[in-house]
C-alpha positions in Angstrom: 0.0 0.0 0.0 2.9 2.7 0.7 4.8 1.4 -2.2 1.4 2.2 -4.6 0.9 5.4 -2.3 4.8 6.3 -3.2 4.4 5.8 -7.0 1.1 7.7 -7.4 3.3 10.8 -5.9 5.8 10.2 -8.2 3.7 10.1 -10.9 1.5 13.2 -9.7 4.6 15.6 -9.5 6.4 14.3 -12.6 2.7 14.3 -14.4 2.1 17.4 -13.6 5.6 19.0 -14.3 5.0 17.6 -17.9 1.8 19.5 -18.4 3.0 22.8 -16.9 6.3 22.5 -19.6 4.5 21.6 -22.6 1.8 24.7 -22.1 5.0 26.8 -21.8 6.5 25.3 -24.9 3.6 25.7 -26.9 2.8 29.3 -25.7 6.4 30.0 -26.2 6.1 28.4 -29.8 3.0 30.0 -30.7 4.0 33.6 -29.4 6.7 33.0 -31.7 5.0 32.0 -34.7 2.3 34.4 -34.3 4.7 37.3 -35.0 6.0 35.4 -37.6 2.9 35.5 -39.5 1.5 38.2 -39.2 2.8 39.1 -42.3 0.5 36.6 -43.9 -2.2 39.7 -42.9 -3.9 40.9 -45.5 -7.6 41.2 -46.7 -10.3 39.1 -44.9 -7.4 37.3 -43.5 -6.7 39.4 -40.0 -4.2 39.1 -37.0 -7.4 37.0 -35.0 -7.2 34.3 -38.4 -3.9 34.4 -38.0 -4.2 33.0 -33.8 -7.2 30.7 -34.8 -4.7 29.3 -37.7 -2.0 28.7 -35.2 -4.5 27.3 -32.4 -5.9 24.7 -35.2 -2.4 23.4 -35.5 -1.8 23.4 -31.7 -2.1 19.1 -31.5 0.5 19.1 -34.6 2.8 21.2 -32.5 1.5 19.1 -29.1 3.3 15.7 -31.1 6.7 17.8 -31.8 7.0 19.5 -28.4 6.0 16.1 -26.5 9.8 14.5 -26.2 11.4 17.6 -24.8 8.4 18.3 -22.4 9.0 14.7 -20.8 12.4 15.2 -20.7 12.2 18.8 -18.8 9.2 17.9 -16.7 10.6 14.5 -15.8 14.0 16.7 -14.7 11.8 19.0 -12.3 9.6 16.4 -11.1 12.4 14.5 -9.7 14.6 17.8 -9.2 12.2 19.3 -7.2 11.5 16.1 -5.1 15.6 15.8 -5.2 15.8 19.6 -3.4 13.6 18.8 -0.9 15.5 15.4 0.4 12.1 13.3 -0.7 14.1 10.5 -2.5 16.9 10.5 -0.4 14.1 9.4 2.4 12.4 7.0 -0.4 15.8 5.6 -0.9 16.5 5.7 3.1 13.1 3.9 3.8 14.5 1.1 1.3 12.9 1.8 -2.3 15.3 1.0 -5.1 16.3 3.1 -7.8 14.7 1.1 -10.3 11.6 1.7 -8.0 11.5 5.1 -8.3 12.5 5.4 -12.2 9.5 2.7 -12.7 7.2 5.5 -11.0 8.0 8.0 -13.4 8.1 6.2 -16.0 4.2 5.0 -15.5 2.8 9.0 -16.4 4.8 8.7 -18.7 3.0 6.0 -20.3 -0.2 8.4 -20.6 1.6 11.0 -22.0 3.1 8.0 -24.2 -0.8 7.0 -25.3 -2.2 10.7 -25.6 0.9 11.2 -28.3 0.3 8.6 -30.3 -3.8 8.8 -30.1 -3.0 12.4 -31.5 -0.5 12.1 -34.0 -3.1 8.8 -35.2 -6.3 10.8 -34.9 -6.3 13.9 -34.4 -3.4 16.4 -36.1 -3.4 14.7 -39.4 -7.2 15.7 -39.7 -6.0 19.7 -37.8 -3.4 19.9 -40.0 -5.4 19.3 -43.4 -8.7 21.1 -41.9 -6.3 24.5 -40.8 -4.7 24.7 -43.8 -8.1 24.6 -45.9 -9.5 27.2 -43.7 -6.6 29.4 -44.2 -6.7 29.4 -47.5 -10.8 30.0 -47.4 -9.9 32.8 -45.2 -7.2 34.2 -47.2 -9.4 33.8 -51.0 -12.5 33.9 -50.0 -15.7 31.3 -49.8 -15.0 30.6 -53.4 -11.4 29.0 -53.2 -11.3 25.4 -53.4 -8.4 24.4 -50.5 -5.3 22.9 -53.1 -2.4 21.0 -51.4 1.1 21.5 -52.8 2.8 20.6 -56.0 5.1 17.2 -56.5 6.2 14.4 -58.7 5.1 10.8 -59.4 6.9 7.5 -61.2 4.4 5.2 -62.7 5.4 2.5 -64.9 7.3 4.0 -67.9 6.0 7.5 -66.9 6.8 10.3 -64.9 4.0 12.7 -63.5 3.8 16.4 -62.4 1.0 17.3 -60.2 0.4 21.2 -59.4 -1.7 20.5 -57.1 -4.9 18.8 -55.7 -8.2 20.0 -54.8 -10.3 19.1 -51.8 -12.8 18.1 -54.6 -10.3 15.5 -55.5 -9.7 17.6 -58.9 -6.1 17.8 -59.6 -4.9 21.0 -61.2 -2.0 21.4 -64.0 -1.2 17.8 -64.8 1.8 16.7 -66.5 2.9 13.1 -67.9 6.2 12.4 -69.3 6.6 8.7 -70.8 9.9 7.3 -71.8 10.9 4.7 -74.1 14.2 3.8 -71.6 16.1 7.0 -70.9 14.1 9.0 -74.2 11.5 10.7 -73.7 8.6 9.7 -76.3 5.6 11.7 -75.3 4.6 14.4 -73.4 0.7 15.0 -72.5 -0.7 17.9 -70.4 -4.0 18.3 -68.9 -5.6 21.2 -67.1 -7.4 19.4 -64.3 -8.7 15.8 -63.6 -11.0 15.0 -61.7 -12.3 11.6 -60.0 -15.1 10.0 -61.6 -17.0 6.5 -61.2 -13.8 4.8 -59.9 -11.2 7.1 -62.7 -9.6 9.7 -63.4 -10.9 11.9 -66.5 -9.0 14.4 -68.0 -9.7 17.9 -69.4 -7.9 20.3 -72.1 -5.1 17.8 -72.8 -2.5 18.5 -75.2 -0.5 15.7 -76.2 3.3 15.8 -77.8 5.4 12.9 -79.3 8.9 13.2 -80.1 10.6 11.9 -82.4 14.1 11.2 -84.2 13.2 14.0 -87.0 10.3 16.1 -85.4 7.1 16.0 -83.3 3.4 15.8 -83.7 0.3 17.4 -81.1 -2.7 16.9 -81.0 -5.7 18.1 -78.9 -8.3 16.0 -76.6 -11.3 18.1 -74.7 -11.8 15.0 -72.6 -10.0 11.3 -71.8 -9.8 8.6 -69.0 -6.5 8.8 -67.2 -5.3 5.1 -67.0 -3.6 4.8 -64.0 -3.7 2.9 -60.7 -3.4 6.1 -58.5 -6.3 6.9 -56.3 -7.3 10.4 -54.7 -6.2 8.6 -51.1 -3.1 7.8 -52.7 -2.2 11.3 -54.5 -3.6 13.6 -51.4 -0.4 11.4 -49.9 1.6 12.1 -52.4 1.2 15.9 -52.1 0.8 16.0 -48.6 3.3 17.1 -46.0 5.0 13.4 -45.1 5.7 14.7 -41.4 1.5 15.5 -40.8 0.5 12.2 -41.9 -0.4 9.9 -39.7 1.4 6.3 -38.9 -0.7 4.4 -40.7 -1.0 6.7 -43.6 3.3 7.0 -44.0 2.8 3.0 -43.6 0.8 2.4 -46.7 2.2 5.5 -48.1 5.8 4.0 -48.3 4.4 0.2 -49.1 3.0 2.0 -52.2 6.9 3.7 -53.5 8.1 0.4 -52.9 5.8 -1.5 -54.8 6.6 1.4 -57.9 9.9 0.6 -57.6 10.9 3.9 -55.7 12.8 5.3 -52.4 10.5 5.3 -48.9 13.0 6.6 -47.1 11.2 9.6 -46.0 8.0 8.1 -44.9 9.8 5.1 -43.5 11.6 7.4 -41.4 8.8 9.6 -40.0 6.5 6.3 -39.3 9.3 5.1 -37.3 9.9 8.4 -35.4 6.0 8.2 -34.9 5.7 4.3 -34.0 9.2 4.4 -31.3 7.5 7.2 -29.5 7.3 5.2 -26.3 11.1 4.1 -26.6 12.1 7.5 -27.2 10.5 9.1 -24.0 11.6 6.2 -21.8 15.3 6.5 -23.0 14.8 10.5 -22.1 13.3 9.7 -18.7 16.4 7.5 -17.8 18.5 10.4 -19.2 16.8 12.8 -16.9 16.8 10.4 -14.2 20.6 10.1 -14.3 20.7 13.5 -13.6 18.6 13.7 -10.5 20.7 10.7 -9.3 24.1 11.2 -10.9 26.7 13.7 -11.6 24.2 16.6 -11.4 22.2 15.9 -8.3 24.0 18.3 -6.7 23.5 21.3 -8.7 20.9 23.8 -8.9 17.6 23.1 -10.8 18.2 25.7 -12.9 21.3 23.7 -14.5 19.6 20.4 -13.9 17.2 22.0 -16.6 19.7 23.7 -18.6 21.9 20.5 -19.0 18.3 18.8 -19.8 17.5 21.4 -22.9 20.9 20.7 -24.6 20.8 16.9 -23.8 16.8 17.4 -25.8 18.4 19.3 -28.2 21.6 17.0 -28.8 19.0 14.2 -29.2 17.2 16.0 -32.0 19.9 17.1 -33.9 21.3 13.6 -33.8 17.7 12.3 -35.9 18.1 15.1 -38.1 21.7 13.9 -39.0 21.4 10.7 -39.4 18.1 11.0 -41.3 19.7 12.2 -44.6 22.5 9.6 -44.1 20.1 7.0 -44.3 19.7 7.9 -47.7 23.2 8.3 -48.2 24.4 5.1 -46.9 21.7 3.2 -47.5 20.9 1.5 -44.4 16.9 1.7 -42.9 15.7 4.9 -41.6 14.7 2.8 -38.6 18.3 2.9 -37.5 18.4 6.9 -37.7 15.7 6.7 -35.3 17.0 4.0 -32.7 20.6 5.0 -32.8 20.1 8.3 -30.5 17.2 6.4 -28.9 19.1 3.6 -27.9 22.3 6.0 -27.0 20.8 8.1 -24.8 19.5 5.1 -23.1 22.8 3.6 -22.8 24.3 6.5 -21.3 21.3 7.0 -18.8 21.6 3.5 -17.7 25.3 3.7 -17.3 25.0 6.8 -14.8 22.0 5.0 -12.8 23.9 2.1 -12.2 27.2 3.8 -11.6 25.2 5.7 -8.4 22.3 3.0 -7.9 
């Protein structure tokens, strides 16, 4: 009973230092952002559109901040328990270090299942549905909410999208077939839109090259034969880092199966799916803190030495995510390697003082 009544006080400080440091990263991010953009104001679109924008995206910006807020909150919880000799009478009264890190690590868990629920759920959907309403705001009732520009391999074809309606009409499309490395043909349509299980084309204008010249001609209408769906192309054009799990899952199955790289997807479904080992490798990082070589210093540098360890963390993904591509090993690896490193050294410095 005092061992359960132990761990829910644990949890309750650490819990609660989480929540204060994530609503001060996100005000602090927002703040930021919001004088960033405000020189997006202009027309219908005022400095209130702007807030509402940023406040649509606040679960998108609740998954980035999440890591570094367990991290820092962990650090206080335990620091401020540290300062006022709490473990050291936990640890006195015979309660193991492994004890202890188990307790925070349980509301950690939560935060662990809120993360994923969200980035799942709930931002993908905020992120598509704020954008949309910016543009609305920005163009009026009238606009149709587009998504961005990119490029497709198909068989013996290359594509070029301009972009894709929320009417699953795609604008300015662009096919570019090749007879090995020659280009043979190039067809252009204005828009296509989604009909009875195709695509049909409008306004296409279709070149083919030859040795000794070329020859156009001019359709108003034509099926586009493809096996590209709307699901699939909204994908395409979509920003891979809002998508959700399952969506960078099937999204990446379906470049491998055309023969192309999924390195990008691949890597952000793994940062997604290795949430949990990720938080728990920064608990035991701040735990070694509280216990180790910096349980005697002030808070302030306990949370100071925790911001740059965050910070070291990240930089190391964002390194090794290109050289995944590089050297060509799995963008799994560019996610474990700092995940399982930080873990290392927090379990070195835990048993060192344990």
């Amino acid at each position: 009973m005092l061992a359960d009544r132990l761990d829910r006080y644990i949890a309750r400080n650490v819990l609660g230092a989480i929540i204060v440091v994530q609503f001060v990263l996100l005000g602090l991010d927002i703040t930021i952002a919001y004088i960033g953009d405000l020189s997006d104001v202009q027309g219908n679109f005022t400095a209130f559109d702007v807030f509402l924008y940023l406040l649509m995206r606040v679960p998108w910006r609740f998954y980035q901040y999440a890591p570094v807020a367990v991290l820092i909150g962990a650090l206080i919880g335990l620091g401020s328990m540290a300062s006022s000799n709490e473990l050291t009478v936990m640890r006195a009264s015979g309660r193991s270090l492994a004890r202890i890190v188990w307790g925070v690590m349980k509301p950690v868990l939560l935060v662990v299942v809120a993360v994923l629920l969200v980035a799942e759920f709930v931002s993908p959907r905020t992120e598509q549905f704020a954008e949309a309403w910016r543009l609305e705001q920005r163009q009026g009732e009238s606009a149709q909410p587009a998504s961005r520009s990119g490029w497709q391999f198909e068989g013996d074809s290359v594509y070029r999208f301009g972009a894709i309606r929320a009417d699953e009409v795609v604008l300015d499309l662009t096919r570019y077939r090749f007879d090995g490395r020659r280009l043979v043909e190039a067809t252009h349509a204005d828009r296509a839109h989604w009909e009875e299980g195709a695509w049909r084309l409008a306004n296409i204008t279709t070149t083919r090259i030859y040795d000794d010249r070329t020859e156009s001609d001019y359709q108003a209408s034509a099926v586009w034969e493809t096996q590209i769906t709307p699901v699939q192309l909204e994908r395409l054009l979509r920003s891979v880092d809002s998508q959700a799990p399952s969506e960078l899952w099937a999204y990446s199955r379906y470049l491998q199966e055309q023969g192309l790289t999924a390195d990008q997807p691949l890597l952000y479904f793994w940062q997604k799916v290795l949430m949990p080992l990720t938080m728990g490798s920064l608990v035991l990082i701040a735990a070694s803190f509280v216990f180790g070589p910096l349980r005697t210093v002030a808070a302030g540098t306990r949370v100071f030495y925790g911001v740059v360890t965050g910070l070291t963390f990240k930089y190391m993904q964002d390194l090794l995510a290109p050289a995944s591509t590089i050297f060509g090993f799995s963008p799994v690896w560019a996610v474990l390697v700092p995940t399982l490193a930080c873990a290392a050294v927090g379990i070195y410095f835990l048993r060192r003082n344990g």
